[in-house]
TILOTI-454363 format. One record per residue: residue in one letter; z, y, x of N, C-alpha, C in turn; residue number from 1. Coordinates in steps of 0.001 Angstrom, whole numbers, plus 500000, padded with zeros to 6 digits. Example, Ala and Ser with C-alpha at 12.3 -4.5 7.8 and 13.67 -1.06 7.14 Angstrom:
% residues 2
<pt code="A" n_z="507800" n_y="494310" n_x="513190" ca_z="507800" ca_y="495500" ca_x="512300" c_z="507800" c_y="496700" c_x="513200" pos="1"/>
<pt code="S" n_z="507080" n_y="497750" n_x="512850" ca_z="507140" ca_y="498940" ca_x="513670" c_z="507870" c_y="500030" c_x="512900" pos="2"/>
This chain:
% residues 65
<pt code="X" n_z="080056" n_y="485642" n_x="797827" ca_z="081475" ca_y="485814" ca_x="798001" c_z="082236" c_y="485590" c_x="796695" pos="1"/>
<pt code="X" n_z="081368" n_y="485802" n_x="795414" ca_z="082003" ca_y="485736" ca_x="793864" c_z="082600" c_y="484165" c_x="793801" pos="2"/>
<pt code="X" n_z="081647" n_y="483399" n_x="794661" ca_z="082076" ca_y="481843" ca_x="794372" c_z="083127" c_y="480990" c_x="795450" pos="3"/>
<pt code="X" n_z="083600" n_y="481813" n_x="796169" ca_z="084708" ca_y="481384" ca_x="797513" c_z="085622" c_y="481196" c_x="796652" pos="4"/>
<pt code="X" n_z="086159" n_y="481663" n_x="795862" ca_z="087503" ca_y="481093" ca_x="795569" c_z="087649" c_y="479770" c_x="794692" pos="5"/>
<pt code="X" n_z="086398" n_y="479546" n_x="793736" ca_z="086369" ca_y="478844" ca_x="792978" c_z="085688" c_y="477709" c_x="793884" pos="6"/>
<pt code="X" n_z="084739" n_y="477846" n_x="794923" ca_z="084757" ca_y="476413" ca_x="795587" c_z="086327" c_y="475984" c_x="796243" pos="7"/>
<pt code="X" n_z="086680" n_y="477195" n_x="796698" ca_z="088179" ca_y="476880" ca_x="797394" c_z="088827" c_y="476010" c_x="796723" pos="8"/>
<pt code="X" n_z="089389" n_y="476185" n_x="795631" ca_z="089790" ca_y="475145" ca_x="794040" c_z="089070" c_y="473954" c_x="794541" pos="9"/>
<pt code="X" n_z="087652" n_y="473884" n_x="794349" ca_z="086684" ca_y="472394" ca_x="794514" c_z="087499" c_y="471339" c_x="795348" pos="10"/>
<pt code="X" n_z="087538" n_y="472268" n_x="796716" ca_z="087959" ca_y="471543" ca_x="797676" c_z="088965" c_y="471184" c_x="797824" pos="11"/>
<pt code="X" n_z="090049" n_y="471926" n_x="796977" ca_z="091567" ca_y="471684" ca_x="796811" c_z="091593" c_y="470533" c_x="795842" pos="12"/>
<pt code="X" n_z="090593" n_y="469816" n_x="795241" ca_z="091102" ca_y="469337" ca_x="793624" c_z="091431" c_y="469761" c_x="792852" pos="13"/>
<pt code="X" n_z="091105" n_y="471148" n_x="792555" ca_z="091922" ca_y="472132" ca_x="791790" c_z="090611" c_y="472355" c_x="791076" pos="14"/>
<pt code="X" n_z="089300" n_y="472175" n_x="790774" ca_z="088299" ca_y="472886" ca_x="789900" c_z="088204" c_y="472901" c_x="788609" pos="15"/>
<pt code="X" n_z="089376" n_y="471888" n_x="787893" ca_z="089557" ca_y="472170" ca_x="786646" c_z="089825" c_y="473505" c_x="786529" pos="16"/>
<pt code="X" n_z="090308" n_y="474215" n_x="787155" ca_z="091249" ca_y="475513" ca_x="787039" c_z="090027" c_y="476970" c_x="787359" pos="17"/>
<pt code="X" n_z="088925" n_y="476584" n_x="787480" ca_z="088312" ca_y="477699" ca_x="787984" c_z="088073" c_y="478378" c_x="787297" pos="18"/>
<pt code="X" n_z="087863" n_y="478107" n_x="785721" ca_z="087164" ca_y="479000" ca_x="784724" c_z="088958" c_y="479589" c_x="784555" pos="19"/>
<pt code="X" n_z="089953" n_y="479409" n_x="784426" ca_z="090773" ca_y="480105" ca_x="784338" c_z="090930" c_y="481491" c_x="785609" pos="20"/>
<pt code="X" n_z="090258" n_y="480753" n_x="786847" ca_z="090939" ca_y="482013" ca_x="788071" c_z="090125" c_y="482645" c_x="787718" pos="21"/>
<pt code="X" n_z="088510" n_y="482228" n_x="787018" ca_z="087139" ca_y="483565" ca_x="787052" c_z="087276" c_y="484096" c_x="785863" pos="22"/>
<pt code="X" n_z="087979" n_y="484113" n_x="784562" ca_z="088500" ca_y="484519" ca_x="783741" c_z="089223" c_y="485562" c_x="784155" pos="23"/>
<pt code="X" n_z="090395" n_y="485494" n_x="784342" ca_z="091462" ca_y="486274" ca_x="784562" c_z="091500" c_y="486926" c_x="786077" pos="24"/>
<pt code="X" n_z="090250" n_y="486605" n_x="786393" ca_z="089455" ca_y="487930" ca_x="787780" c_z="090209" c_y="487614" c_x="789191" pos="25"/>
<pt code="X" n_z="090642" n_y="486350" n_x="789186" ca_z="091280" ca_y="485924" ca_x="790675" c_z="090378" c_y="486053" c_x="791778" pos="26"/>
<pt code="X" n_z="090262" n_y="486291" n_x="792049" ca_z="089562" ca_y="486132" ca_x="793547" c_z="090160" c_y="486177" c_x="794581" pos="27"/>
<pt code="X" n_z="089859" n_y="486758" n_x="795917" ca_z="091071" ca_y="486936" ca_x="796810" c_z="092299" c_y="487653" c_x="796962" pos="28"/>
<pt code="X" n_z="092526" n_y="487909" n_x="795660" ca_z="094149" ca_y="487640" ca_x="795665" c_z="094844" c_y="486605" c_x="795365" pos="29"/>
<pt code="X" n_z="094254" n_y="485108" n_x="795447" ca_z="094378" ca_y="484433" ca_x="795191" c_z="095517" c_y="483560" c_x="796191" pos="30"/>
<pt code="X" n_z="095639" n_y="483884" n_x="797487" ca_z="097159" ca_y="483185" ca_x="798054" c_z="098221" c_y="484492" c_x="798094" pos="31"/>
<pt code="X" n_z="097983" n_y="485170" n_x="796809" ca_z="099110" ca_y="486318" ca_x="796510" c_z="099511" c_y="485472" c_x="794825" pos="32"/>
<pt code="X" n_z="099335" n_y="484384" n_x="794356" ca_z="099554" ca_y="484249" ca_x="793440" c_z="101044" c_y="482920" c_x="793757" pos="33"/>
<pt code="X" n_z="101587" n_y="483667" n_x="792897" ca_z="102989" ca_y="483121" ca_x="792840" c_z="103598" c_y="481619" c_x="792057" pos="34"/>
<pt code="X" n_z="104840" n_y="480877" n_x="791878" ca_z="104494" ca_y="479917" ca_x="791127" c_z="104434" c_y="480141" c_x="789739" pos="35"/>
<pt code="X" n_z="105226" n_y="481349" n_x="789165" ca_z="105154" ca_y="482114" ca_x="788099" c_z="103558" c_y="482628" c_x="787363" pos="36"/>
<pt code="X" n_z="103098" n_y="482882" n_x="788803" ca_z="101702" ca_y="483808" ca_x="787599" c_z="100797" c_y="482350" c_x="787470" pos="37"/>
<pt code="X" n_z="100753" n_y="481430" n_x="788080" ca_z="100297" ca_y="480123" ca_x="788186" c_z="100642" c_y="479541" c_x="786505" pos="38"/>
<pt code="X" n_z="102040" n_y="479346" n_x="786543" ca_z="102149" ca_y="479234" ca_x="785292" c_z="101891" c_y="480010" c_x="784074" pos="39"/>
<pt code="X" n_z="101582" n_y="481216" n_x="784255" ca_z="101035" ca_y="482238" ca_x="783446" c_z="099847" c_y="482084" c_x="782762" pos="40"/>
<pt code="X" n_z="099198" n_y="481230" n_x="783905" ca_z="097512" ca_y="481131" ca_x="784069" c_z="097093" c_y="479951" c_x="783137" pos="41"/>
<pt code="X" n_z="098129" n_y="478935" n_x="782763" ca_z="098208" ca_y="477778" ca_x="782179" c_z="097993" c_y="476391" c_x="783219" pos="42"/>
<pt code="X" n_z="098662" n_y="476490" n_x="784014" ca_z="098649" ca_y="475389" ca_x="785588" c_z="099710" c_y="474528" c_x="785156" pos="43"/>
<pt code="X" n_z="099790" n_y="473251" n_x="784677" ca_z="100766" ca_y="472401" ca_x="784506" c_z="101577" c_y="472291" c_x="786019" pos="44"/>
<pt code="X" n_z="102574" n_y="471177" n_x="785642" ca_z="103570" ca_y="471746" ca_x="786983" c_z="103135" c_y="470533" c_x="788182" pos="45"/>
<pt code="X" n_z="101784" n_y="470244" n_x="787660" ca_z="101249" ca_y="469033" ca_x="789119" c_z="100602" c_y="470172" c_x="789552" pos="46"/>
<pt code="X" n_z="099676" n_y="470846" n_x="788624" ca_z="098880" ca_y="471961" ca_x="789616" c_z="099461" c_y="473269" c_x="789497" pos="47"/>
<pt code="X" n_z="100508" n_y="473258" n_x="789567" ca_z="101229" ca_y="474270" ca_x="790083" c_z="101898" c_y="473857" c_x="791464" pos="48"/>
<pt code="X" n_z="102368" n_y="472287" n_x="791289" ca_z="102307" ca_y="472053" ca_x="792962" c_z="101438" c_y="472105" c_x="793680" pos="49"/>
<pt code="X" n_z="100324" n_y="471486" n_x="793333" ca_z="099069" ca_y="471589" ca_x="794067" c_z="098459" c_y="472805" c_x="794596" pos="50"/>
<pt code="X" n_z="098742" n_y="473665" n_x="793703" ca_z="098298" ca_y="474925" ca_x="793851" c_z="099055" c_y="475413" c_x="795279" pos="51"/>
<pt code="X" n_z="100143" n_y="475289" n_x="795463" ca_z="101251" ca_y="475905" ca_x="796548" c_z="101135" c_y="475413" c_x="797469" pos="52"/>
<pt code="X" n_z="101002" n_y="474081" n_x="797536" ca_z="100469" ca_y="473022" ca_x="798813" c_z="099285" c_y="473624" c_x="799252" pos="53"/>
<pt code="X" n_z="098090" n_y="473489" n_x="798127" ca_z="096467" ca_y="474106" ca_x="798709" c_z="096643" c_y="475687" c_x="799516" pos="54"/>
<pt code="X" n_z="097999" n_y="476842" n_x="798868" ca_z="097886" ca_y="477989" ca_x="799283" c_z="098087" c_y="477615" c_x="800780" pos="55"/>
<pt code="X" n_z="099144" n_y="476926" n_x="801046" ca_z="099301" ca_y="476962" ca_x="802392" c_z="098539" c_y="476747" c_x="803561" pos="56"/>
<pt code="X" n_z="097459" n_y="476381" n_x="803401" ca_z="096144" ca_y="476666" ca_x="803961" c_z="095114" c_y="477013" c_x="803954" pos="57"/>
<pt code="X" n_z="095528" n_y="478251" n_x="802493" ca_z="094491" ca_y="479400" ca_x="802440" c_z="094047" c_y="480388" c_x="804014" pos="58"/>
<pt code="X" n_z="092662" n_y="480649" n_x="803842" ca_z="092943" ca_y="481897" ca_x="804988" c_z="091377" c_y="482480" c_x="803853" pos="59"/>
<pt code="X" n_z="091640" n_y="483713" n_x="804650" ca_z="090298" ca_y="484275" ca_x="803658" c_z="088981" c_y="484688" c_x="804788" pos="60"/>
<pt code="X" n_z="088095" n_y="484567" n_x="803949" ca_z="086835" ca_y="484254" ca_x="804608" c_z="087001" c_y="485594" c_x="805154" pos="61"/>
<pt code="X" n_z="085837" n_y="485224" n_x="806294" ca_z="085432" ca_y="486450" ca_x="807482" c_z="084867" c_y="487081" c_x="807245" pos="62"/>
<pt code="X" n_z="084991" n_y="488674" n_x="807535" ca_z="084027" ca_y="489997" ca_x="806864" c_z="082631" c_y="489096" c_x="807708" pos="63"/>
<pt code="X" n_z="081416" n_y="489993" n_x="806856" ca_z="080423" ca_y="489652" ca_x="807588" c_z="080058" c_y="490320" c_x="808696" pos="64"/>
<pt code="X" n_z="079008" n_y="490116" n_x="809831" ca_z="078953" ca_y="491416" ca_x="810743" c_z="077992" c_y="492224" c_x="810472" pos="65"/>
């Protein structure tokens, strides 16, 4: 589950950015992140679009049973 968010990135085109979300402890709060903390994070303003586009079809993985 440590690596869902950072493949999530993969799949977005976004994996430059992963050592920043596993740095700074993103995980699934990760379609709670704003365009502000994005830029916080050091996300230039392509992947800060990208980022907002990819949220919009975040969903978060399924508890297990």
């Amino acid at each position: 589950m440590a690596n869902e968010p950072v493949e999530w990135l993969e799949e977005h085109g976004l994996a430059r950015h992963g050592d920043i979300f596993s740095d700074n402890g993103v995980g699934l709060t990760l379609p709670h992140l704003s365009e502000d903390d994005c830029k916080k994070l050091g996300l230039n303003l392509v992947g800060r679009l990208r980022m907002q586009e990819a949220l919009e079809t975040f969903t978060l993985p399924k508890p297990l049973a």
